[in-house]
ZANUKOL-165297 format. One record per atom (N, C-alpha, C, CB): x, y, z; residue in three letters. Coordinates in steps of 0.05 Angstrom, whole numbers, plus 5000, padded with zeros to 4 digits. Glycine has a CB too. Example, Ala and Ser with C-alpha at 12.3 -4.5 7.8 and 13.67 -1.06 7.14 Angstrom:
2
526448865156ALA;524649105156ALA;526449345156ALA;522649115181ALA;525749555142SER;527349795143SER;525850015157SER;528249885114SER;
***
This chain:
360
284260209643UNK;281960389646UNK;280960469619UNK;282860639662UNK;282860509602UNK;280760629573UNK;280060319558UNK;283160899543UNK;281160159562UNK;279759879553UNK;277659879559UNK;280559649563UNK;276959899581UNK;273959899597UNK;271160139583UNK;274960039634UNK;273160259582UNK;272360579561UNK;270860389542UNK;275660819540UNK;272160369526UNK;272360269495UNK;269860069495UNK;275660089485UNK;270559829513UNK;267959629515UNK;265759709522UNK;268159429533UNK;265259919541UNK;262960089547UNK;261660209529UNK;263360259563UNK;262760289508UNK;262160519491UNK;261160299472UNK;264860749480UNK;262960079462UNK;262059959438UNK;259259799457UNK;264859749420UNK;258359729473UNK;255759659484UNK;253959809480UNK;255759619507UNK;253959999489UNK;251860249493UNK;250460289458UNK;254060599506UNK;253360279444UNK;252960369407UNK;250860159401UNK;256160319381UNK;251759799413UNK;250559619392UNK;247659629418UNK;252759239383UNK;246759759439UNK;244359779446UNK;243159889436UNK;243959819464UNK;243360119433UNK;241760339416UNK;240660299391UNK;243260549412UNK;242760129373UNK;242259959350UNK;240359789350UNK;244259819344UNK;241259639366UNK;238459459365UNK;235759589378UNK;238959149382UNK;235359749398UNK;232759919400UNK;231559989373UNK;233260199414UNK;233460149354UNK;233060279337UNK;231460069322UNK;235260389326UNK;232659809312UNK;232459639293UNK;228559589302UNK;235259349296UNK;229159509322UNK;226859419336UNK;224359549331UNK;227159439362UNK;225059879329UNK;222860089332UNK;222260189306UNK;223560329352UNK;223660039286UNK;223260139261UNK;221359809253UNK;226760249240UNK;221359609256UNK;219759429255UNK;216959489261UNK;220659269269UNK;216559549288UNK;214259649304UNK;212959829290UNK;214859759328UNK;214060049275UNK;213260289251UNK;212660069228UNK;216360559241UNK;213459939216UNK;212959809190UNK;209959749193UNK;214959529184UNK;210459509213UNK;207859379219UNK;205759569221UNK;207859219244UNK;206059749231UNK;203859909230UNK;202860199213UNK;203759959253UNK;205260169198UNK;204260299176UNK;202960099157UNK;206460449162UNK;202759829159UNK;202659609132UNK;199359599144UNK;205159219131UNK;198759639173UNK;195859539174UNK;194559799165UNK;194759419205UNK;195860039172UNK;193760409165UNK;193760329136UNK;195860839171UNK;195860209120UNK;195460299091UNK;192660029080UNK;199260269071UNK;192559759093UNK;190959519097UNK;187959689098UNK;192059319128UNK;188059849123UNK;184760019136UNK;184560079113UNK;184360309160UNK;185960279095UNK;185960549084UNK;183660499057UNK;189560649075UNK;184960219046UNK;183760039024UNK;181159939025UNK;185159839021UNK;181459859046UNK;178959729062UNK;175759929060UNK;180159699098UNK;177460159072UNK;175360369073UNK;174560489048UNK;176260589088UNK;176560539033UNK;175760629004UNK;173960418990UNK;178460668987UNK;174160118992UNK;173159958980UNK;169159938994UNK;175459698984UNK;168959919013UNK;167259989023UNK;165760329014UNK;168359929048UNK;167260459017UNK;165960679004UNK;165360698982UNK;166860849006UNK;167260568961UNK;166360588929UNK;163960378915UNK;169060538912UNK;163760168945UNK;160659958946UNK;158260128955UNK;160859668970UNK;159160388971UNK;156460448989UNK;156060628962UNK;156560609027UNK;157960848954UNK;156860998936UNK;155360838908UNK;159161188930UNK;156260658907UNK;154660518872UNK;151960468882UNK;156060138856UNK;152460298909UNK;148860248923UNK;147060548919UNK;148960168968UNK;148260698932UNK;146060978944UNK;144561068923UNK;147561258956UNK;142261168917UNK;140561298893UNK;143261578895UNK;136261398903UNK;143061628870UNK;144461898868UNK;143062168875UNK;145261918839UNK;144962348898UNK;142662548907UNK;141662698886UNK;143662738927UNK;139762848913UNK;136963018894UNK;137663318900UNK;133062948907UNK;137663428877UNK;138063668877UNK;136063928884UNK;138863668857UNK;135764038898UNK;133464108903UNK;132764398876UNK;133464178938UNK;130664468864UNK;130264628843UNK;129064788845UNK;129664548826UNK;129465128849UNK;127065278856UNK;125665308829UNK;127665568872UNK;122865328828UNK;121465278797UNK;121165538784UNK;118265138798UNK;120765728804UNK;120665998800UNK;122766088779UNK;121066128826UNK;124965958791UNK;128166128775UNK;128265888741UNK;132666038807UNK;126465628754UNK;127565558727UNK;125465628712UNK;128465278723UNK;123565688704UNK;120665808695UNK;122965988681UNK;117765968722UNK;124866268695UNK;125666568693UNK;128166368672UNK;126966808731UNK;128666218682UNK;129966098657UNK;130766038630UNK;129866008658UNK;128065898622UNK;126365798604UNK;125666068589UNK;123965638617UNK;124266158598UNK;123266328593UNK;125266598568UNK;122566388621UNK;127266598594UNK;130266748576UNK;131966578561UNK;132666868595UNK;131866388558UNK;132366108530UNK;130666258517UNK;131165708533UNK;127966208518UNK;127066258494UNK;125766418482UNK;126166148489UNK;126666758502UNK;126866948481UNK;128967018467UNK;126267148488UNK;131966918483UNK;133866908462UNK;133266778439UNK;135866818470UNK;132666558440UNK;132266478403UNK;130266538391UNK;132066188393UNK;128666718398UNK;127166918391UNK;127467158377UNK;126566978406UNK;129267198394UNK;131167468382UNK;132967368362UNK;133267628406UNK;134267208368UNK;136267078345UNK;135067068333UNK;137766858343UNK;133466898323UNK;131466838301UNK;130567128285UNK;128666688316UNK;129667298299UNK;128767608290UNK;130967758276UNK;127967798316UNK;133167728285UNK;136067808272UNK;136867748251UNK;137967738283UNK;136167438252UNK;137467258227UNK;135467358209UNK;137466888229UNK;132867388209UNK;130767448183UNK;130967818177UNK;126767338194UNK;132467888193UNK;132568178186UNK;134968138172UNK;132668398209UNK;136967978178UNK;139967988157UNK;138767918133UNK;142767758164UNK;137867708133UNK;137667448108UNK;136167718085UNK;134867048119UNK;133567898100UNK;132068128092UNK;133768338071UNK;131268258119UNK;135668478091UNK;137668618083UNK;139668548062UNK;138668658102UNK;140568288065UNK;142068168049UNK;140968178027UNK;142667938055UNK;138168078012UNK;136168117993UNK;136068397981UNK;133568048004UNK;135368557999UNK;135168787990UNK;137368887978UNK;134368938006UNK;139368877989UNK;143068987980UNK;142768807955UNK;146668858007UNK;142468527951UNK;143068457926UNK;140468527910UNK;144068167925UNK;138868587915UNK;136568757885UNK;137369007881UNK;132768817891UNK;138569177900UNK;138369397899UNK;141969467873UNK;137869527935UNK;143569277881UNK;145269337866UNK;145669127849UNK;147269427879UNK;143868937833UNK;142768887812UNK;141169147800UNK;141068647816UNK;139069257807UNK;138169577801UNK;141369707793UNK;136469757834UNK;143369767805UNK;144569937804UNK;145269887777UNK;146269957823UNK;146369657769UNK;148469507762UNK;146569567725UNK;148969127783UNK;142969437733UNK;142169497702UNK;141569997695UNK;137669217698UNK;142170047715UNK;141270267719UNK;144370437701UNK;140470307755UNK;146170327716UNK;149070387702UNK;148970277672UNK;151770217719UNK;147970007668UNK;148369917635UNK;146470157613UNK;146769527631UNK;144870227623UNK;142670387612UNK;144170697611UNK;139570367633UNK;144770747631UNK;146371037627UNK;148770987611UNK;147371187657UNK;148970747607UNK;152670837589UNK;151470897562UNK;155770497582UNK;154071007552UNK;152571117522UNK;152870877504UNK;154271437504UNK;150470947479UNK;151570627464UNK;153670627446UNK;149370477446UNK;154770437433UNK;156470417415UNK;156070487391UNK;157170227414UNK;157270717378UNK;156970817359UNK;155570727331UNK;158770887359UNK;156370397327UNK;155770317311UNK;152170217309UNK;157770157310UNK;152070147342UNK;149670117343UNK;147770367335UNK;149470027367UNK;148370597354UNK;146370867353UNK;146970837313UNK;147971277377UNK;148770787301UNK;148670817270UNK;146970677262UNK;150870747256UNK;145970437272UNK;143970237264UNK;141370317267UNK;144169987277UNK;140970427288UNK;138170567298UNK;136970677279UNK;138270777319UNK;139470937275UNK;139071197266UNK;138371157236UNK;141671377270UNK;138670947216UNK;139270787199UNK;136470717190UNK;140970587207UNK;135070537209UNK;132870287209UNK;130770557217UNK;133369947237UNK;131870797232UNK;128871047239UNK;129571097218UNK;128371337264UNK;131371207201UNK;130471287176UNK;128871267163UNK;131171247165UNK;129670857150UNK;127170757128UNK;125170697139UNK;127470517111UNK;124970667159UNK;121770707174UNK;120570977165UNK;121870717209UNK;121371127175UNK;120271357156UNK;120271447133UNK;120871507159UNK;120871397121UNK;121371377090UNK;120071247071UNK;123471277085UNK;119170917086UNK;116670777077UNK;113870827089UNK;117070517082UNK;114271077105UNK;111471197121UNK;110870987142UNK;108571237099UNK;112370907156UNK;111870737186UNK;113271007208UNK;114570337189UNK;110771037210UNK;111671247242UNK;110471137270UNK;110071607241UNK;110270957271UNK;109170877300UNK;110070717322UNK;107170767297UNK;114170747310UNK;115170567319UNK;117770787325UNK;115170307301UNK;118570697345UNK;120770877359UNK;121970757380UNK;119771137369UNK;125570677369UNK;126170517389UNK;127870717403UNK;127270237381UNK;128470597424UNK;129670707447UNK;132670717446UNK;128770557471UNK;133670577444UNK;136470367443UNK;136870157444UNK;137870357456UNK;139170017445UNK;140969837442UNK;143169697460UNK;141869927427UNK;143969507465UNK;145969427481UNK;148369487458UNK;145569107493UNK;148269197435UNK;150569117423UNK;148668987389UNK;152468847448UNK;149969077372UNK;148868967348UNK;151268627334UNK;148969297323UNK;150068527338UNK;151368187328UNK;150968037304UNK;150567987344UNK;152167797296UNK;150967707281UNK;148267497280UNK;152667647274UNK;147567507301UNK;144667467307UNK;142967627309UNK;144167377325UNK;142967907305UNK;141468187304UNK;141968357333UNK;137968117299UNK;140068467338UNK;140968627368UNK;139668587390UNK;140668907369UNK;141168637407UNK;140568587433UNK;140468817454UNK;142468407441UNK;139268737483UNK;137868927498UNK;136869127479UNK;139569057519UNK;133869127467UNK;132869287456UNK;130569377474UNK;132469197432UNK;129769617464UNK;127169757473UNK;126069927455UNK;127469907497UNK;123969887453UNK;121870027424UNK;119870077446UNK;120569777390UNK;119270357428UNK;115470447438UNK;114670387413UNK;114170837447UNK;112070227411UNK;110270137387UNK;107170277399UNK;110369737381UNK;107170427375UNK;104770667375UNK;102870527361UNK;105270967359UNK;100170377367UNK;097870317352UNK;096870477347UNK;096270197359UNK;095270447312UNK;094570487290UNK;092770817296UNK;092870197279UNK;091070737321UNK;089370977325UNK;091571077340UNK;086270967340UNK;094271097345UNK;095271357363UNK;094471317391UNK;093971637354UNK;092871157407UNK;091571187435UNK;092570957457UNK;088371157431UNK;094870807435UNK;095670637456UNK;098470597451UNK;094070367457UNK;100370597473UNK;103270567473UNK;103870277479UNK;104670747492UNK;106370197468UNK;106869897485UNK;109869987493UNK;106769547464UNK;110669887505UNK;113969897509UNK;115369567511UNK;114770077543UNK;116669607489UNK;117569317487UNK;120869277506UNK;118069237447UNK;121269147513UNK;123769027530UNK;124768757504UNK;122268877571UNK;126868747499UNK;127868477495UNK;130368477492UNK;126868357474UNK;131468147500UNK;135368167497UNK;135768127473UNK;137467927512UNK;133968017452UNK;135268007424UNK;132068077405UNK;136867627416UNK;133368187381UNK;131168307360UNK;132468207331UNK;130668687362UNK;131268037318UNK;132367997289UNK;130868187270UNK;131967667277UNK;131068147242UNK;130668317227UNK;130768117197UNK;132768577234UNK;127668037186UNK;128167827163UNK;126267957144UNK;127367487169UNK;127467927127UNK;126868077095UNK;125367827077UNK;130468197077UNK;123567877076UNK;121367657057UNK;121667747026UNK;117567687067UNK;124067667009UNK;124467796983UNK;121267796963UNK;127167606967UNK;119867566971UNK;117567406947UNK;115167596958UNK;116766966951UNK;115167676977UNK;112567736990UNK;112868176995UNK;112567487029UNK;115068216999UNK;116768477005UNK;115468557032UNK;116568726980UNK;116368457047UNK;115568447077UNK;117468417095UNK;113968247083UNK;117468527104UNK;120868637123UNK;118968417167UNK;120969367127UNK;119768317172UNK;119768207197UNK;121568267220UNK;119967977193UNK;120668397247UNK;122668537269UNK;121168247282UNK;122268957285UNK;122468097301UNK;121867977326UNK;123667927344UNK;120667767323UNK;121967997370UNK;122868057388UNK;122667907416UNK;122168267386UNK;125767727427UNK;125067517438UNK;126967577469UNK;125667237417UNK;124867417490UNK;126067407509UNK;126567697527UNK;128267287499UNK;123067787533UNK;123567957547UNK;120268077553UNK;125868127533UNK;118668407554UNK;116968447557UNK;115568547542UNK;116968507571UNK;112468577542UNK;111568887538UNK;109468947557UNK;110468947508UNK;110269227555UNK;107469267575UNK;105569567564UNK;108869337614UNK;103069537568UNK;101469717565UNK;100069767576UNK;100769727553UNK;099170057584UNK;098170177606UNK;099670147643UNK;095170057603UNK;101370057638UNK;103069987664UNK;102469617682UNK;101970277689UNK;101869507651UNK;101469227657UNK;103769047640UNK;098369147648UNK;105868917646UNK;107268797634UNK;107068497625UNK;108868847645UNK;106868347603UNK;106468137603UNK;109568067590UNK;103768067590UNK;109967827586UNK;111967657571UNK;112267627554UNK;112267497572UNK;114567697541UNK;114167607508UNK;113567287501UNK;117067677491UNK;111667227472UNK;111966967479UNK;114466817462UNK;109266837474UNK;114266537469UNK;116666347466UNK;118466367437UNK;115466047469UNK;115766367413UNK;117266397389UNK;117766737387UNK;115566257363UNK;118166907403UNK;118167137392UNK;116567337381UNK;119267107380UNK;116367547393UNK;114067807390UNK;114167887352UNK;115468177416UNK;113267817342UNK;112667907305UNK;112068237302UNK;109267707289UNK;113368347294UNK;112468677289UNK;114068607251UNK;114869017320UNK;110768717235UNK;110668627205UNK;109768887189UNK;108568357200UNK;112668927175UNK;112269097159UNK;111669107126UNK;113869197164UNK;109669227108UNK;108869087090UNK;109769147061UNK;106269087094UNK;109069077039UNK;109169287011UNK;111769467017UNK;105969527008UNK;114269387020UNK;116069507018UNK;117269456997UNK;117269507036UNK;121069606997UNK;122469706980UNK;124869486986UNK;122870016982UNK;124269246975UNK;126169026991UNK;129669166987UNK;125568636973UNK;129669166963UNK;132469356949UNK;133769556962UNK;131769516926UNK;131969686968UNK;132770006978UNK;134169827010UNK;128970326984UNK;132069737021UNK;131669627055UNK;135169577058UNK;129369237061UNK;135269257039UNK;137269197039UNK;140369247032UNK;136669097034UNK;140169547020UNK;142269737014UNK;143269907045UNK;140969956989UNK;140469917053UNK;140470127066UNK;141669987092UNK;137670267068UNK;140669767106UNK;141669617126UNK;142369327122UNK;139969647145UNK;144569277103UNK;146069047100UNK;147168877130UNK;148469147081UNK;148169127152UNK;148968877167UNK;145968887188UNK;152668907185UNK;144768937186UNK;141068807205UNK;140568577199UNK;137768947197UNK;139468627164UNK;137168537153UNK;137868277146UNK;136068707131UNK;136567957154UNK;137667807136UNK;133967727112UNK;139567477158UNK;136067717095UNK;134267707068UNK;133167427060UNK;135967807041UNK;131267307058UNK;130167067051UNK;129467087019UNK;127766997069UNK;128966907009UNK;128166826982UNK;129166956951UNK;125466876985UNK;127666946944UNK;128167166918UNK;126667366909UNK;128267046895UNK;127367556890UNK;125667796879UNK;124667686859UNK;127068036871UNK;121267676857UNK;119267606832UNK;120567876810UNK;115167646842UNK;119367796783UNK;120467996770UNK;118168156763UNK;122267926749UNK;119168426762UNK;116468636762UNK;115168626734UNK;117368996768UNK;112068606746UNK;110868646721UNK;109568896729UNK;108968426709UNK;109668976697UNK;108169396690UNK;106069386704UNK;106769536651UNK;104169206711UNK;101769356718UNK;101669406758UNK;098769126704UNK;104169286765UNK;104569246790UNK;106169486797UNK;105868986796UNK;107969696777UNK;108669816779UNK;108670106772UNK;109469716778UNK;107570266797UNK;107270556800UNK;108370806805UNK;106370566811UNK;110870776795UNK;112970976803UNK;111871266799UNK;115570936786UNK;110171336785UNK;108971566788UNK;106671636803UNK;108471616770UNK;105471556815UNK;104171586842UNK;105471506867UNK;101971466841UNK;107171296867UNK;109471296897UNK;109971516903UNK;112471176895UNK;109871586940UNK;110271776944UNK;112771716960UNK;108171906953UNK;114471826979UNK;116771886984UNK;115871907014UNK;118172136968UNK;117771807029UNK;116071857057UNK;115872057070UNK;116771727076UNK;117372287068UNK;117072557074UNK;115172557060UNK;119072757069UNK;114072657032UNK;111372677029UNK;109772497037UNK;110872717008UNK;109372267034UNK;107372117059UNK;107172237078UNK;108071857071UNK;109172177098UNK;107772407118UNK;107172657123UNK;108472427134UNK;107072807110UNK;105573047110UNK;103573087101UNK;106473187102UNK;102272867083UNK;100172877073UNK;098472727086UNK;100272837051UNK;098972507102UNK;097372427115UNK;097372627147UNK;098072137114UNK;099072807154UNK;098772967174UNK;096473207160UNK;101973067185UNK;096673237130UNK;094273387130UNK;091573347129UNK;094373507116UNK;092073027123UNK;088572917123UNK;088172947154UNK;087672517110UNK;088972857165UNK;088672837203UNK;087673027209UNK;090972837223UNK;088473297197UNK;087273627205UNK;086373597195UNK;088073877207UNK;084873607171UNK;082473697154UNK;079973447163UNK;083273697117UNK;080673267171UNK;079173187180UNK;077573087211UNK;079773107167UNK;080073227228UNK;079473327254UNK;077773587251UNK;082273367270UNK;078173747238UNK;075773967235UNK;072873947218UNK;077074187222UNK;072373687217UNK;070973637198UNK;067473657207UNK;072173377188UNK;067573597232UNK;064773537246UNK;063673287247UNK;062873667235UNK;065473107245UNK;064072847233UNK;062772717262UNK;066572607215UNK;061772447264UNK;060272327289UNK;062972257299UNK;057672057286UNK;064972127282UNK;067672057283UNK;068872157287UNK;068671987271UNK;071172137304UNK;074672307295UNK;075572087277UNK;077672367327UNK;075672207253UNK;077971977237UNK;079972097228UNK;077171817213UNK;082071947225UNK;084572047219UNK;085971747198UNK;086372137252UNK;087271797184UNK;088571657157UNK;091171567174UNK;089271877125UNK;092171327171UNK;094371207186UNK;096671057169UNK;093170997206UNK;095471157148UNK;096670967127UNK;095671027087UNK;095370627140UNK;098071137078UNK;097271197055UNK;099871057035UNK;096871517055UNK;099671027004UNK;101770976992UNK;102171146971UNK;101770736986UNK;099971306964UNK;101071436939UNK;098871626929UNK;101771206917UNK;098971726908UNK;097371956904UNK;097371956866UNK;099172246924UNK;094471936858UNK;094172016833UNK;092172146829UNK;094271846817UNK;092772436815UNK;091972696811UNK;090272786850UNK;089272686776UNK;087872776850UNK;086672956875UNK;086872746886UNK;083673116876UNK;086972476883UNK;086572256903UNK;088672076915UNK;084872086892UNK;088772016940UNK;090571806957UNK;089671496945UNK;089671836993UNK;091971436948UNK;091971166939UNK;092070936962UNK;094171146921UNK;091270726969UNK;091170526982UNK;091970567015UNK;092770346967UNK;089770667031UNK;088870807050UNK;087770707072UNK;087470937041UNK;089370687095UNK;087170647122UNK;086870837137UNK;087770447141UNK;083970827156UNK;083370977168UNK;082070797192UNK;082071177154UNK;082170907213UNK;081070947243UNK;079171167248UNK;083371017261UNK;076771077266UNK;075071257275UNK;074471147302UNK;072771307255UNK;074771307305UNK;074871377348UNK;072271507353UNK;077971667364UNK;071771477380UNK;069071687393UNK;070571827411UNK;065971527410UNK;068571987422UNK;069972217449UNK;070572137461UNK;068972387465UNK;071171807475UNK;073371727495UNK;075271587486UNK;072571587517UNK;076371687462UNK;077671537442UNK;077971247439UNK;079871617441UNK;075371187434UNK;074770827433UNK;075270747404UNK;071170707443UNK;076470557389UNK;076870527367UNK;072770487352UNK;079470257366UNK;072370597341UNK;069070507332UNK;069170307305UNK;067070817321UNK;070770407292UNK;070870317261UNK;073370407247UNK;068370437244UNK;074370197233UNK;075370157217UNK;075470117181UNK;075670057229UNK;076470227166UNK;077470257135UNK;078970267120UNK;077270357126UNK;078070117088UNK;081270187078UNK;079570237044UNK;084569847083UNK;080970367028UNK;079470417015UNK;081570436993UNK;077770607023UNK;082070306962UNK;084370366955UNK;084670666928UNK;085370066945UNK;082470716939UNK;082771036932UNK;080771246953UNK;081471086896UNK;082071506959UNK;081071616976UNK;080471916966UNK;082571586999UNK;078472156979UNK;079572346963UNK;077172536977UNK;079872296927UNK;077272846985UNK;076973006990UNK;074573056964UNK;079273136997UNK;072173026964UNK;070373136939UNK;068873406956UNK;067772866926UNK;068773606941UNK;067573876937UNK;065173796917UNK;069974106925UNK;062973986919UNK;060673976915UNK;059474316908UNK;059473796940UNK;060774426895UNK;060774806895UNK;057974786895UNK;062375026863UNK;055974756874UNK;053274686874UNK;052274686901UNK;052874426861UNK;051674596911UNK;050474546936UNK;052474546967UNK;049274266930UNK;054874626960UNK;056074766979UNK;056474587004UNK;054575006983UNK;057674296990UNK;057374067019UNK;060873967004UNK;053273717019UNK;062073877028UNK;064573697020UNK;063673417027UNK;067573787036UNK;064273257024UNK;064473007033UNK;067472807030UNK;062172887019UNK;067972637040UNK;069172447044UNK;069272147025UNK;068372427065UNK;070572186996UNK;070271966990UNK;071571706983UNK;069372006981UNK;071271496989UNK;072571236992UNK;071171026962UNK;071571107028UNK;073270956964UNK;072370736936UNK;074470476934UNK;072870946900UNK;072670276922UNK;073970026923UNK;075269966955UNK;076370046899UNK;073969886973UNK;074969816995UNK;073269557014UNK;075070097008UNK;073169667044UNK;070969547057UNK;071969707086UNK;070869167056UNK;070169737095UNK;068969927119UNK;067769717137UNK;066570167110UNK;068669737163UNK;068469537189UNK;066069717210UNK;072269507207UNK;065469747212UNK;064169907236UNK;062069737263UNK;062270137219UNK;062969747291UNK;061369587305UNK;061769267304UNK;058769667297UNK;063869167286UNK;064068877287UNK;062068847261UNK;063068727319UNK;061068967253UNK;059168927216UNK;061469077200UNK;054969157209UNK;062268847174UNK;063468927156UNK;061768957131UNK;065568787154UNK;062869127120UNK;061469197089UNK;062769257068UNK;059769397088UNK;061969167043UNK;064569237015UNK;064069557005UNK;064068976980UNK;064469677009UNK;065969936997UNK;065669906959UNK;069769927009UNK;064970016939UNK;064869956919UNK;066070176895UNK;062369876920UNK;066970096871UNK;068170296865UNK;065970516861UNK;069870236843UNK;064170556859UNK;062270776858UNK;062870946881UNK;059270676858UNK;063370826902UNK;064170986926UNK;062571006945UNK;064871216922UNK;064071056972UNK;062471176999UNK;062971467006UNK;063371007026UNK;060871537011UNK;060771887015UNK;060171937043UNK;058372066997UNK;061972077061UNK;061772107094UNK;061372457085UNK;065171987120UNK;058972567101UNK;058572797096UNK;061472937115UNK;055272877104UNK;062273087108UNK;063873387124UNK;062373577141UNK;065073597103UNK;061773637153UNK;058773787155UNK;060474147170UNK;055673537185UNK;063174107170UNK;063874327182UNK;065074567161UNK;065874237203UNK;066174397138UNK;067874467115UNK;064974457091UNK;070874187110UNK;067074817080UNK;065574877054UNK;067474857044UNK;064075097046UNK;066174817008UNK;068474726988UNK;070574936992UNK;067574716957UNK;070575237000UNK;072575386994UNK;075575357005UNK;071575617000UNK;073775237037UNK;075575167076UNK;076574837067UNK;072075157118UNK;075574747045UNK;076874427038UNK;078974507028UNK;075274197016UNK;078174626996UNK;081074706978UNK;082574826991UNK;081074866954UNK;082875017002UNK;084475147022UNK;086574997041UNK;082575267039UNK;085274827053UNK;087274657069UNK;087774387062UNK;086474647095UNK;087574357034UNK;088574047015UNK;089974207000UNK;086073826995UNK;090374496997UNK;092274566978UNK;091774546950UNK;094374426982UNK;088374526945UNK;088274546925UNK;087074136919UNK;091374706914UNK;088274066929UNK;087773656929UNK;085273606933UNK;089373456956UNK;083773696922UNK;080573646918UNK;080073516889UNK;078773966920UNK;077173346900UNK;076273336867UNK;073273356870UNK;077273026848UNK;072373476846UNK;069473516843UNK;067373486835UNK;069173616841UNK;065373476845UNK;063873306833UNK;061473396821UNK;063373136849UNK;
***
């Protein structure tokens, strides 16, 4: 009886087995043809999609108009931004370039320099040059000085210049005694018009000087050219040389005595060298009208306050010269030119010459 068992059982096992075997075949096959379709279909689809025009999108025009539109006020605006930076940016760098020369100008200068100034205004004054007044200095070198600024006062007093430059030399003409300032690489301006200096350098020429004295006085400025001619006596006047403190005061008193004078002119003396007995020696003058226009020009190498007690007239007289007036020049002779006074009596002349009259 369990034999029977046993054979039954092992039948039933190897039936089921082979169903099994069977039904897993049946699955193969038909998974091998779904995966066969599967390819099939894809291949077909990736032929229909290459064929088909690619779809159309449909576009409302309205929104893309609202589009466009906001494109291109943004780079509009960008654009407006960028030229306000690039603007700003400009301004920040001028303004502190300004700062930057605004600070160099307020620092104080170097002692040695303000010594140089203070030095060179001296003998300017001293040789009777007053129409020159510099400002300051950066740095004094052995190329002369730099960042300079001078006010240069013309002859009639009525016009200023303001000079700008980075370097100013200083040359001493021994043969000629003529002292040379030029001034390069920078401005001048007058009346609030600035022009450029030019290329070889702005010339400011000083004349009939004291080459000796100059060059004592400012050894490290001045460089000295040539040689000293040797003096001859008749070239030399040490007793009528005046001193530049007296130069200028005496030519500040011709200016008044002859600002009160009544003349058609304002004239005033800009330039004197010396003085023997009542008379000025080698003399220019300027004459202006009432809108202080230069009219005429003179030089006369003797000058002199003449009184006339007799007939109770002063006049003005000039000798050995030449007198410009209107663009017509004329020689001046030693006999002399006589400009009436017409405001001044001999008493109101001597009086305010101190006596520096001569008579005639």
């Amino acid at each position: 009886m369990r034999a029977w068992l046993r054979v039954a059982s092992w039948s039933l096992a190897l039936l089921v087995i082979g169903l099994l075997v069977v039904e897993t075949h049946r699955l193969a096959e038909s998974l091998g043809r779904a995966e066969v379709a599967q390819r099939e279909l894809q291949q077909r689809l990736a032929t229909a999609a290459a064929a088909a025009p690619p779809p159309t999108v449909a576009v409302d025009a309205v929104a893309h108009a609202e589009l466009r539109l906001e494109l291109e006020t943004t780079r509009q605006q960008l654009a407006a931004v960028t030229a306000t930076l690039a603007q700003r940016n400009e301004q920040m760098a001028r303004r502190q370039e300004q700062e930057r020369e605004l600070a160099q100008r307020r620092a104080p200068m170097p002692e040695g320099v303000r010594a140089c100034l203070q030095a060179l205004h001296e003998w300017l004054r001293s040789e009777g040059f007053a129409n020159q007044r510099f400002l300051g200095a950066g740095s004094l070198e052995a190329d002369g000085l730099h960042e300079v600024e001078l006010l240069d006062t013309s002859a009639d007093g009525l016009e200023v210049a303001f000079v700008q430059a980075a370097r100013m030399t200083a040359t001493l003409d021994r043969v000629t005694g003529q002292l040379e300032l030029r001034f390069f690489d920078g401005t001048r301006s007058v009346g609030g018009q600035a022009a450029p200096l030019p290329e070889p350098g702005l010339p400011l020429r000083f004349c009939d000087i004291d080459g000796h004295r100059l060059e004592a006085r400012l050894p490290f400025l001045v460089q000295a050219v040539g040689s000293y001619p040797a003096p001859s006596p008749a070239s030399v006047l040490p007793h009528t040389n005046l001193d530049g403190f007296t130069r200028r005061q005496w030519l500040e008193r011709l200016d008044l005595v002859l600002g009160d004078a009544g003349m058609d002119l304002r004239w005033r003396a800009t330039r004197l060298v010396g003085m023997d007995g009542g008379r000025f020696l080698d003399v220019d003058l300027v004459g202006t009208d009432t809108k202080r226009h230069v009219i005429a020009t003179a030089h006369a190498a003797k000058l002199a306050i003449e009184v006339d007690r007799t007939a109770g007239v002063v006049s003005l007289l000039l000798q050995d010269g030449s007198l410009r007036r209107e663009g017509v020049e004329s020689t001046i002779t030693a006999e002399g030119l006589r400009m009436l006074l017409p405001d001044l009596t001999p008493q109101k002349a001597t009086d305010a010459m101190f006596g520096m009259v001569v008579t005639r």
